[in-house]
C-alpha positions as CSV (number, residue, x, y, z in Angstrom):
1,X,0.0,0.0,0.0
2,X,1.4,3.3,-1.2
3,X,0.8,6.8,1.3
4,X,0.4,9.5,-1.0
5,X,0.2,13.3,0.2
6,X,1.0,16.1,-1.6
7,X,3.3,15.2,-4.4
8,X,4.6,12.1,-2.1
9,X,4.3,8.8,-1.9
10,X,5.5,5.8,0.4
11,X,4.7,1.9,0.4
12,X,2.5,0.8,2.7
13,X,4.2,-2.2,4.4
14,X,2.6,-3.8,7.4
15,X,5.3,-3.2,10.2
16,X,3.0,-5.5,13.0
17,X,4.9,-9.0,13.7
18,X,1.1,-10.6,14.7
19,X,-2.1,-11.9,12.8
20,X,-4.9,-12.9,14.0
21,X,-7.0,-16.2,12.9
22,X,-10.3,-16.2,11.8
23,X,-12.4,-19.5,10.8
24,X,-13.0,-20.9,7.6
25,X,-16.0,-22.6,7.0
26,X,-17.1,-26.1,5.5
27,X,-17.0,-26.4,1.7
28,X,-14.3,-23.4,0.9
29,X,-12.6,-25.5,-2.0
30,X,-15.0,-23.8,-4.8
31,X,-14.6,-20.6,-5.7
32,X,-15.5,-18.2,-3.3
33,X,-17.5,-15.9,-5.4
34,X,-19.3,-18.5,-7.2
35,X,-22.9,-17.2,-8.5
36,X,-25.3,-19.6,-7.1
37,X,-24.2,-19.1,-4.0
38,X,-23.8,-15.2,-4.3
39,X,-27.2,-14.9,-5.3
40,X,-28.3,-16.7,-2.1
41,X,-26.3,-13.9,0.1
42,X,-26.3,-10.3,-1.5
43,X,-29.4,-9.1,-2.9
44,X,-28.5,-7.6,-6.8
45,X,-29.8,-4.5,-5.9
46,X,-28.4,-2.2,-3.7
47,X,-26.4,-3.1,-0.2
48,X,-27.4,-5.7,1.9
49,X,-28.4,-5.1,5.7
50,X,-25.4,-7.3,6.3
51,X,-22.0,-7.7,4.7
52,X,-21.5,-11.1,7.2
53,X,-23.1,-13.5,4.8
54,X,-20.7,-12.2,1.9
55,X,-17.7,-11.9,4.0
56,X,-17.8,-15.3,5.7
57,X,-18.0,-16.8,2.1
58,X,-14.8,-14.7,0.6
59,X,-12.8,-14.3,3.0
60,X,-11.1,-17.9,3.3
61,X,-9.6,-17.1,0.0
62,X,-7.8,-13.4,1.5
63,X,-4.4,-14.2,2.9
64,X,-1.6,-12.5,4.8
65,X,1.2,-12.3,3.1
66,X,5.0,-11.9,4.9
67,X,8.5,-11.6,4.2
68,X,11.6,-12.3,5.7
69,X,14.4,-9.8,4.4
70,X,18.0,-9.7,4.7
71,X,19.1,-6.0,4.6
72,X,22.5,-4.6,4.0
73,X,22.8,-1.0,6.1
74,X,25.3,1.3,7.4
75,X,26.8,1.2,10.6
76,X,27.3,4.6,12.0
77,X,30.6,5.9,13.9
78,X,30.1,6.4,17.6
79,X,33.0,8.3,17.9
80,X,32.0,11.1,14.0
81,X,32.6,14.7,15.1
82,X,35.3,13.4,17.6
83,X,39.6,13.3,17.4
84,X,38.5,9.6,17.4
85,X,36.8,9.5,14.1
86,X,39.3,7.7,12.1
87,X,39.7,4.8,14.2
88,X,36.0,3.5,13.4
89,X,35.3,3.0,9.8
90,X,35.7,5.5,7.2
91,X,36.2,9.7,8.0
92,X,32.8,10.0,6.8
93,X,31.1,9.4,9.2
94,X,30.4,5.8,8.0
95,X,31.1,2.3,9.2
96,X,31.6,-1.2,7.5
97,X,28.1,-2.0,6.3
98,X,26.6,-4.5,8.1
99,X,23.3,-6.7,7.2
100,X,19.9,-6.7,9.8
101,X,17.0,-9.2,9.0
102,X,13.5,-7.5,8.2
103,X,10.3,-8.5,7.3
104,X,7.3,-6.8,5.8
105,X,3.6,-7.9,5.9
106,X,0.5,-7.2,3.2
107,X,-2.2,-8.7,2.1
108,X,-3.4,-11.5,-0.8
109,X,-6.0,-13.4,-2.3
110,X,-5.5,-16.8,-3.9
111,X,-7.1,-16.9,-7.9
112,X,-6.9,-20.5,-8.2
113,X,-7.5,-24.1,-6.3
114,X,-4.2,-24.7,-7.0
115,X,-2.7,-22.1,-5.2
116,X,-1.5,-19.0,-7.5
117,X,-1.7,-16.2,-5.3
118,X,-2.2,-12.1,-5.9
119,X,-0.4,-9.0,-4.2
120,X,1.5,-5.8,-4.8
121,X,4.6,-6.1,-6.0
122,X,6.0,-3.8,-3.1
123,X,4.9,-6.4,-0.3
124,X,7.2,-8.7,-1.5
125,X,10.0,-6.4,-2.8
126,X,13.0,-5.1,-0.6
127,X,13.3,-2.0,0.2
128,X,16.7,-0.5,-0.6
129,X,20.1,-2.6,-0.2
130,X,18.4,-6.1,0.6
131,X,17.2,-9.4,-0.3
132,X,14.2,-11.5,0.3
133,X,14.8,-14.7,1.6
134,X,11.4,-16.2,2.1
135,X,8.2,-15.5,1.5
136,X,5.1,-17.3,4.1
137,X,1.3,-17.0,3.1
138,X,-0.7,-17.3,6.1
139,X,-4.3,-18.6,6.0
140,X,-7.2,-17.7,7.9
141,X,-6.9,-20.8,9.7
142,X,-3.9,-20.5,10.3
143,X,-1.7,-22.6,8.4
144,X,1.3,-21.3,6.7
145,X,2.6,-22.1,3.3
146,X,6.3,-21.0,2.2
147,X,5.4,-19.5,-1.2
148,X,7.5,-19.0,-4.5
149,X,7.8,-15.9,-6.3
150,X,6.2,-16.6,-9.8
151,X,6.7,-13.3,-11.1
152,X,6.4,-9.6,-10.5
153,X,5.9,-6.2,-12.3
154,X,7.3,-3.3,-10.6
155,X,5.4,-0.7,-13.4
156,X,2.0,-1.9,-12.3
157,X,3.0,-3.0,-9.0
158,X,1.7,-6.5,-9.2
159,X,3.2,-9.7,-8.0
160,X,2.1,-13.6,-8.5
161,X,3.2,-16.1,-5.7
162,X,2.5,-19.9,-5.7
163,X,2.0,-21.9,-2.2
164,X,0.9,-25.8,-2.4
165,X,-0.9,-28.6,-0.2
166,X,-2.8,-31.7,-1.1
167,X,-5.7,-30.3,-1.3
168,X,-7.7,-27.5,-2.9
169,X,-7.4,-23.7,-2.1
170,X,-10.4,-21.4,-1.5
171,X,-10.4,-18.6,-4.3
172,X,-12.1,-15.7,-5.6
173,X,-12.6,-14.4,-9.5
174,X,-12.1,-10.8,-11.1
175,X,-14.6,-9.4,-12.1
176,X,-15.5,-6.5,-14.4
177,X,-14.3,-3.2,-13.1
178,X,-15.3,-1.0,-16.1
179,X,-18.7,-1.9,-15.2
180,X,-18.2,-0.1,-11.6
181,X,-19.7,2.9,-10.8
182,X,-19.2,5.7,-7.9
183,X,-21.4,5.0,-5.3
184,X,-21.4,1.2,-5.7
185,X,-21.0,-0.5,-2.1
186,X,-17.4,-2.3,-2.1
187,X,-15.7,-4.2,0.8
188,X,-11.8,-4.9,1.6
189,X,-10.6,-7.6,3.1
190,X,-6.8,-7.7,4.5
191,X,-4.0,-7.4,7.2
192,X,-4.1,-3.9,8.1
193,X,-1.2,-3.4,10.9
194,X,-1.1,-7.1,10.8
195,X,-4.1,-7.8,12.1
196,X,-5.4,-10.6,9.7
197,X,-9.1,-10.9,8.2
198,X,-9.9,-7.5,8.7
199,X,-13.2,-6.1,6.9
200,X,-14.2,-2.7,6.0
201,X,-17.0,-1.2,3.9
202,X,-17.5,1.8,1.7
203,X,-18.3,3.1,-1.3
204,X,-16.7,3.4,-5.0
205,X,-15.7,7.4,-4.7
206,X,-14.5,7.2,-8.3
207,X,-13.9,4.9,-10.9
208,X,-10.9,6.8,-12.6
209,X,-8.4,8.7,-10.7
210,X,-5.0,9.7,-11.0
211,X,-1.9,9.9,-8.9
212,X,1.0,10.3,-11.1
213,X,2.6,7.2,-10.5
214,X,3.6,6.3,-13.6
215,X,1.7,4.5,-16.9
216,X,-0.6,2.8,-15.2
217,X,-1.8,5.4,-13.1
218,X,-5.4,4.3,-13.0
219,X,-7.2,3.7,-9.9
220,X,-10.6,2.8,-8.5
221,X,-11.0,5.6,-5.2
222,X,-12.7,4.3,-2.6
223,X,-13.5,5.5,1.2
224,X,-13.4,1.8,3.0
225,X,-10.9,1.8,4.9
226,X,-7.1,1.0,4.0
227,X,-4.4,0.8,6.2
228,X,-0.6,0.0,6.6
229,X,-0.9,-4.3,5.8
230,X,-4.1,-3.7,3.3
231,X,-1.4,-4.0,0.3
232,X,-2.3,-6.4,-2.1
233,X,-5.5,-7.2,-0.3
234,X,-9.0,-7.2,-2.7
235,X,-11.6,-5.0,-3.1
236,X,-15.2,-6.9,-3.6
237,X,-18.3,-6.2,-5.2
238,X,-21.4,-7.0,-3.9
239,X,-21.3,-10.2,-6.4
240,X,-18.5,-11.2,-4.7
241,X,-16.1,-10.5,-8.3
242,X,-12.3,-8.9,-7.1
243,X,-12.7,-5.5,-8.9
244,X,-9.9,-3.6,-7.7
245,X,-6.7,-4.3,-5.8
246,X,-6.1,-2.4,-2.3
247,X,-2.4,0.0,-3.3
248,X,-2.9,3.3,-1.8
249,X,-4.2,5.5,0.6
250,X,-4.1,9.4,0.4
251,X,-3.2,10.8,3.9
252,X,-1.5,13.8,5.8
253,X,-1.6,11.7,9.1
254,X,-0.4,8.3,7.8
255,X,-4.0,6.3,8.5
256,X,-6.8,5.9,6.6
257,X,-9.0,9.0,5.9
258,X,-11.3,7.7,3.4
259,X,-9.3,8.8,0.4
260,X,-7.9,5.1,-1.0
261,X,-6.7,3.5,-4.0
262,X,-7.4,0.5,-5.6
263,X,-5.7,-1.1,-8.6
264,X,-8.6,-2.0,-11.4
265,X,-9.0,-5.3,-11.9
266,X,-9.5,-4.8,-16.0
267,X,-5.7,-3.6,-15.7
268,X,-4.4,-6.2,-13.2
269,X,-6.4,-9.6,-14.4
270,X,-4.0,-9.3,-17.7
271,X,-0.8,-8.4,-16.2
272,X,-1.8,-11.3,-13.4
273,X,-2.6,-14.2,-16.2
274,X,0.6,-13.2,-17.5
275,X,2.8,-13.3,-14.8
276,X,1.2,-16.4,-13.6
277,X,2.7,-18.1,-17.5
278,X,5.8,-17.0,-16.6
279,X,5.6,-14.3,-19.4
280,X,7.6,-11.1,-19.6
281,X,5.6,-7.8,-19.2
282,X,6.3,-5.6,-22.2
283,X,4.3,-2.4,-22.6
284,X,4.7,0.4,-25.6
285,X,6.9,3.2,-26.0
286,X,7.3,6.1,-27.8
287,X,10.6,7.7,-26.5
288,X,9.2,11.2,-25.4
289,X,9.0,13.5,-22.5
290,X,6.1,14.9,-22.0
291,X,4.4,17.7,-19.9
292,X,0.6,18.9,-19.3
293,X,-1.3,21.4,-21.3
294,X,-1.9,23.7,-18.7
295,X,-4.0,26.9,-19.1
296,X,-1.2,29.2,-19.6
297,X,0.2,26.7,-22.7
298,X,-3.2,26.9,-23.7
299,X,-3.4,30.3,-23.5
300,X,-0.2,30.5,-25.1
301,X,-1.0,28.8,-28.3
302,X,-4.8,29.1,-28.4
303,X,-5.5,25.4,-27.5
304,X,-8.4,23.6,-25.4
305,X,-7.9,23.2,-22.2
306,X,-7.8,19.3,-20.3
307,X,-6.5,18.0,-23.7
308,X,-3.9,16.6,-24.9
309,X,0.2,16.2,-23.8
310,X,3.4,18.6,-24.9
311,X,6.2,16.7,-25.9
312,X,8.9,18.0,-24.5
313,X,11.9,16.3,-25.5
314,X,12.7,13.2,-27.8
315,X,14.9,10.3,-27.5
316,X,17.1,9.5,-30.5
317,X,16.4,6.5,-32.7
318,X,13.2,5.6,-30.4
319,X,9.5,5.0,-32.2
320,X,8.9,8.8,-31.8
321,X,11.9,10.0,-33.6
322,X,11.4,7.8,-36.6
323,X,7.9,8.7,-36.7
324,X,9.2,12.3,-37.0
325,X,7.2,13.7,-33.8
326,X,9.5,16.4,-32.5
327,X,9.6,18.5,-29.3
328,X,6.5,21.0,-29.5
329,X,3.9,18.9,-30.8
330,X,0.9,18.8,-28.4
331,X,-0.4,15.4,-29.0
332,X,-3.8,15.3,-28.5
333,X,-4.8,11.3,-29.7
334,X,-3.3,8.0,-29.7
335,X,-5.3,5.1,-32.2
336,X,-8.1,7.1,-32.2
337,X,-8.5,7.6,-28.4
338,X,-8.2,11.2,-26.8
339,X,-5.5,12.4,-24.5
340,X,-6.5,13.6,-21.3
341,X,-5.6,14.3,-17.4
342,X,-7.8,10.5,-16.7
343,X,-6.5,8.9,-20.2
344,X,-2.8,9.9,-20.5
345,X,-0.3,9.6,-23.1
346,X,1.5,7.3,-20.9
347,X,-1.2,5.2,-20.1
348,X,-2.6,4.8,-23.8
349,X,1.1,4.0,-25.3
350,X,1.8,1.2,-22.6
351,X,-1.2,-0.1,-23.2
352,X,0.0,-0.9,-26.8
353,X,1.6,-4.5,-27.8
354,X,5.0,-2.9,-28.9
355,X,5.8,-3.6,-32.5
356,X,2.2,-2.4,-33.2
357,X,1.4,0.9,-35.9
358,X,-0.8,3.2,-34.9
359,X,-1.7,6.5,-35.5
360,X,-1.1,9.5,-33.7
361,X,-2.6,12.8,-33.9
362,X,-1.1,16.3,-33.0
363,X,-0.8,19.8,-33.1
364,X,1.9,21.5,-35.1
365,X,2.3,25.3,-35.4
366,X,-1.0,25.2,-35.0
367,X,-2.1,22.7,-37.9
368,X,-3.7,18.9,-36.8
369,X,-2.2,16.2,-38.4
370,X,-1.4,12.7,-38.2
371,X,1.6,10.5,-38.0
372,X,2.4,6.7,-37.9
373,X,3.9,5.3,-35.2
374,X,5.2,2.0,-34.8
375,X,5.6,1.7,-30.9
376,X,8.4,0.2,-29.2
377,X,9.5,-1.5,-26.1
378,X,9.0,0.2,-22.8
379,X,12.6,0.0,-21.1
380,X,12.9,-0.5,-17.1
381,X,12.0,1.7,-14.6
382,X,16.0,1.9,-14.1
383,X,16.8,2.5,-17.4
384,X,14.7,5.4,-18.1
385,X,16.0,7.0,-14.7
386,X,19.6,6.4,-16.1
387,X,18.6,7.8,-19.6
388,X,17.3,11.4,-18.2
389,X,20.5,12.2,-16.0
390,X,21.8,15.0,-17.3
391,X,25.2,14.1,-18.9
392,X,26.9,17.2,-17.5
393,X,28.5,17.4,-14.0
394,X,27.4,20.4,-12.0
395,X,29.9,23.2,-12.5
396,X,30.5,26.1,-9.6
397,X,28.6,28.7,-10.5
398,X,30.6,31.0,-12.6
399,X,28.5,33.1,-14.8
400,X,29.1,36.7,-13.8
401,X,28.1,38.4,-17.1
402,X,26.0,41.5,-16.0
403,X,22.1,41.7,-16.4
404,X,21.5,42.9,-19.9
405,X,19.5,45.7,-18.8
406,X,16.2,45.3,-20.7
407,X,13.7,46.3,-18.4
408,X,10.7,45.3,-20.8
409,X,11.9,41.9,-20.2
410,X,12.3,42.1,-16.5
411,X,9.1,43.9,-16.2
412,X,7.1,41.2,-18.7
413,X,8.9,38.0,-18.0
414,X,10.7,39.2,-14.7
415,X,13.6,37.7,-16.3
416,X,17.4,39.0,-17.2
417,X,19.0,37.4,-19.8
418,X,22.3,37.7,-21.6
419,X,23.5,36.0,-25.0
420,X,25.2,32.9,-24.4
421,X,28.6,33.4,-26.0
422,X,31.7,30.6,-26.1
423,X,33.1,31.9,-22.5
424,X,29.5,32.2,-21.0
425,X,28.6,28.5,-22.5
426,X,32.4,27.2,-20.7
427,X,30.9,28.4,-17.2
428,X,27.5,27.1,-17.8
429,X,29.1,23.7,-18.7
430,X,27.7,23.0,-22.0
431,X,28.9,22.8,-25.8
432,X,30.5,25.9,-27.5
433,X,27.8,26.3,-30.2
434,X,24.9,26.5,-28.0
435,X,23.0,29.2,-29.0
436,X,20.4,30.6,-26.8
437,X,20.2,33.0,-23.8
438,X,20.9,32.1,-20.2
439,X,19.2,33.3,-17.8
440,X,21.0,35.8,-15.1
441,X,18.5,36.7,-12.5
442,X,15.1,36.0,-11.9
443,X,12.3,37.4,-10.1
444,X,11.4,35.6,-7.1
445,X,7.6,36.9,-7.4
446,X,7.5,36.3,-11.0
447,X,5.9,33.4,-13.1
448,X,8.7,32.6,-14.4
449,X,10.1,31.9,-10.9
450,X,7.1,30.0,-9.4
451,X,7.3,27.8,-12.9
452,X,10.8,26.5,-11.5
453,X,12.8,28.7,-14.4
454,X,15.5,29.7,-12.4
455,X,19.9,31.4,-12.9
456,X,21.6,29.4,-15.3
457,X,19.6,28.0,-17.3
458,X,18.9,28.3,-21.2
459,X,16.2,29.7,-23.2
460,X,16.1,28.2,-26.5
461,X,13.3,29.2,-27.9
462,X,10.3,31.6,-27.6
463,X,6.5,30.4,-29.3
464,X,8.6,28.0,-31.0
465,X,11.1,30.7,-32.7
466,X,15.0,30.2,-31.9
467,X,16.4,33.2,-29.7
468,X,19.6,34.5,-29.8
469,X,19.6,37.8,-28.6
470,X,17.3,39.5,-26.0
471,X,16.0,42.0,-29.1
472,X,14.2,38.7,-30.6
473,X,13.2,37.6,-27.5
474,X,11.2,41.0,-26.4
475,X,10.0,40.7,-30.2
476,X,8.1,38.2,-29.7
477,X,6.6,38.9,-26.2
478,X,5.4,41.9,-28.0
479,X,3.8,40.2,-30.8
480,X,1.9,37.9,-28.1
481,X,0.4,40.6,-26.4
482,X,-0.5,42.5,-29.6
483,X,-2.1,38.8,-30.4
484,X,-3.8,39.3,-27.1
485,X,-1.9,35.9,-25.6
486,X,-1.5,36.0,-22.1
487,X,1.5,33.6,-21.9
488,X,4.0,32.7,-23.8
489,X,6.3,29.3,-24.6
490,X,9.4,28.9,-23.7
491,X,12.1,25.8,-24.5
492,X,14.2,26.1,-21.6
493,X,17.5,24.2,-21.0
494,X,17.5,23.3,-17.5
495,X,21.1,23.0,-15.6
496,X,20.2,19.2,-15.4
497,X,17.7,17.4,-17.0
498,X,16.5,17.6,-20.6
499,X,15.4,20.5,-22.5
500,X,11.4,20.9,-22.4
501,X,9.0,23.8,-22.6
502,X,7.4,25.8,-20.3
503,X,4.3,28.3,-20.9
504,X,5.1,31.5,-18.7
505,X,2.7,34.6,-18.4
506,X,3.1,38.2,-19.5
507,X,3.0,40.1,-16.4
């Protein structure tokens, strides 16, 4: 279970060391959301006066799931800020590292008679510098099964474990989640703070939401209740079908406060089948960055607001390049579907076998039009962290060159600028022919400064025009306001990173 406030997140890991047991009753070896006997419980039509019927019938099928980790960590110096230092590991600060056992606990719920077994990936994933050793599912009855990691996928945070006995398993279905609507009665079943076979009621809040956690950032929002140990754990229907899986909870205090997140299950029952065949998750890529249209882009280049996604940078020799998309384009569709805050570019590429065509439409100096793309293989999580470090070390700040003095700038943009030149481009740290103008001073109060534009880095271009000077630069903020534009674009150079753009008002 991911924590998410603000812009954060954390996994939520059970950190309790106890569950409790809870009995399972005669004839659990069928599926445990079988219709027949659904019907005889829940009442198609609204909530029932009880969810006790439904719960005693699913919930021998939702397991605890726990870890045992070996983790390698740091051993501080006892004697750091003393004459003493050096005698005890490095000068640092730092001693040998040294390995502690951990454990983690979520939730589960087995999909099969034969034992295949659903949870977040995180549950069963080490945090930082460690391993896993082994993994134990925990029954409500109480018996314990070492289980074997079938597969995982870090991008949608799913993972598929196998345990075995003689006999069969209790299990449960998906069901159809693009069938749910807000306001439909769901309950979760799980280990919250390691207290096993926990139930809790609520509502579907809404059936898309976004978190910005990556492509698959599409959840079911719910206001049962979620805690620390609910990871991994189902989210029922009232036909007892596993719609969504329990994955975050958005908090300021750390507990549940009705604001959770549940994976759907028409994104996890594909990505689970294929796990469970031992298959290799591949997912589409185009080889762009991207940013929002906000309203001041919008305003900027006279676009629609909520639609569509700027590219802001593209990868060499990736689907996007050969396609010809180039940094600028706004694109607004992918194979026909639109691009939107709830149905991102992200979201719609992954979602696409790579090695398929399809066709992609965006906005190009203002003129709609359509490209071909033939998608390509999603790298790691790792590898596209590695791939947008910035390839220059950080330099000490050098760049002394004086303000340029043009006040229309400073007062419109609350920018100064100066024209990069060969000695100016040495102290910024990049290539002799950059062309451009770095920025020397910015106003704290300005757009500009509360858009993250800040000393040192590099306008390339203005409303998609190359600017070399601050004259061509103060051109074109003119023309936008004679155009009556509120804001206008700007391709900035960060100091690290790649270049993107970034709409900025007129003040």
């Amino acid at each position: 279970m991911r924590y998410a406030y603000g812009l954060t997140s954390a996994l939520l890991i059970g950190g309790a060391t106890i569950s409790l047991v809870t009995g399972q009753p005669a004839g659990a070896q069928v599926a445990q959301n079988d219709d027949s006997r659904i019907q005889t419980t829940v009442p198609r039509a609204g909530a029932p006066a009880s969810f006790a019927d439904l719960t005693e019938q699913l919930a021998p099928a939702v397991v605890n799931i726990s870890t045992r980790q070996r983790v390698e960590v740091q051993s501080a110096n006892p004697f750091a800020g003393t004459p003493f230092e050096g005698l005890f590991g490095d000068r640092r600060g730092g001693g040998q590292p040294t390995t502690r056992e951990g454990q983690s606990l979520g939730s589960g719920f087995i999909i099969s008679a034969d034992g295949y077994v659903v949870t977040n990936n995180h549950v069963v994933t080490p945090q930082g510098n460690g391993t896993v050793e082994e993994i134990t599912v925990t029954m409500p009855d109480g018996a314990e099964y070492e289980a074997e990691l079938v597969g995982k996928d870090a991008d949608s945070d799913l993972a598929v474990l196998k345990i075995s006995r003689g006999e069969p398993f209790p299990f449960v279905k998906f069901g159809d989640s693009a069938s749910a609507r807000a306001g439909d009665w769901v309950v979760a079943i799980g280990n919250p703070f390691g207290l096993g076979g926990t139930v809790t009621s609520g509502i579907i809040s809404s059936v898309l939401r976004t978190a910005g956690a990556g492509a698959y950032d599409r959840f079911i929002q719910t206001d049962a209740a979620i805690n620390r140990g609910n990871s991994g754990g189902p989210l029922f229907d009232m036909q007892g079908n596993v719609i969504g899986i329990n994955n975050a909870i958005l908090s300021p205090s750390g507990g549940s406060v009705g604001v959770g997140f549940a994976i759907p299950a028409d994104t996890a029952a594909p990505i689970v089948e294929r796990l469970r065949r031992g298959e290799t998750i591949e997912r589409g890529y185009l080889g762009v960055g991207i940013g929002p249209v906000t309203d001041d882009f919008a305003a900027a280049l006279g676009l629609p607001r909520n639609r569509g996604e700027v590219v802001q940078s593209v990868v060499d020799d990736e689907a996007a390049a050969r396609a010809g998309i180039e940094p600028g384009d706004v694109v607004i569709a992918v194979n026909g579907r639109d691009v939107t805050p709830d149905q991102t570019l992200s979201f719609l590429v992954a979602n696409v076998k790579p090695g398929t065509t399809i066709p992609i439409t965006l906005i190009r100096d203002g003129q709609r039009r359509t490209v071909n793309v033939t998608v390509g293989t999603r790298p790691s999580a790792e590898e596209l962290r590695e791939s947008q470090m910035f390839s220059e070390d950080d330099a000490e700040d050098q760049m002394n060159a004086p303000l340029d003095g043009n006040e229309f700038l400073a007062q419109k943009l609350g920018l100064g600028a100066v024209a990069i030149n060969p000695a100016i481009a040495r102290q910024l740290g990049v290539s002799a022919d950059t062309r451009g103008l770095a920025i020397a001073a910015v106003n704290p109060n300005s757009d500009a400064a509360r858009k993250g534009i800040q000393r040192r880095d590099i306008i390339l271009s203005a409303n998609y025009q190359t600017v070399t000077s601050t004259e061509q630069l103060e051109s074109i903020v003119r023309e936008a306001e004679e155009e009556g534009r509120e804001a206008i674009v700007l391709r900035i150079q960060r100091i690290r990173g790649p270049a993107g753009y970034v709409a900025v008002r007129i003040q």
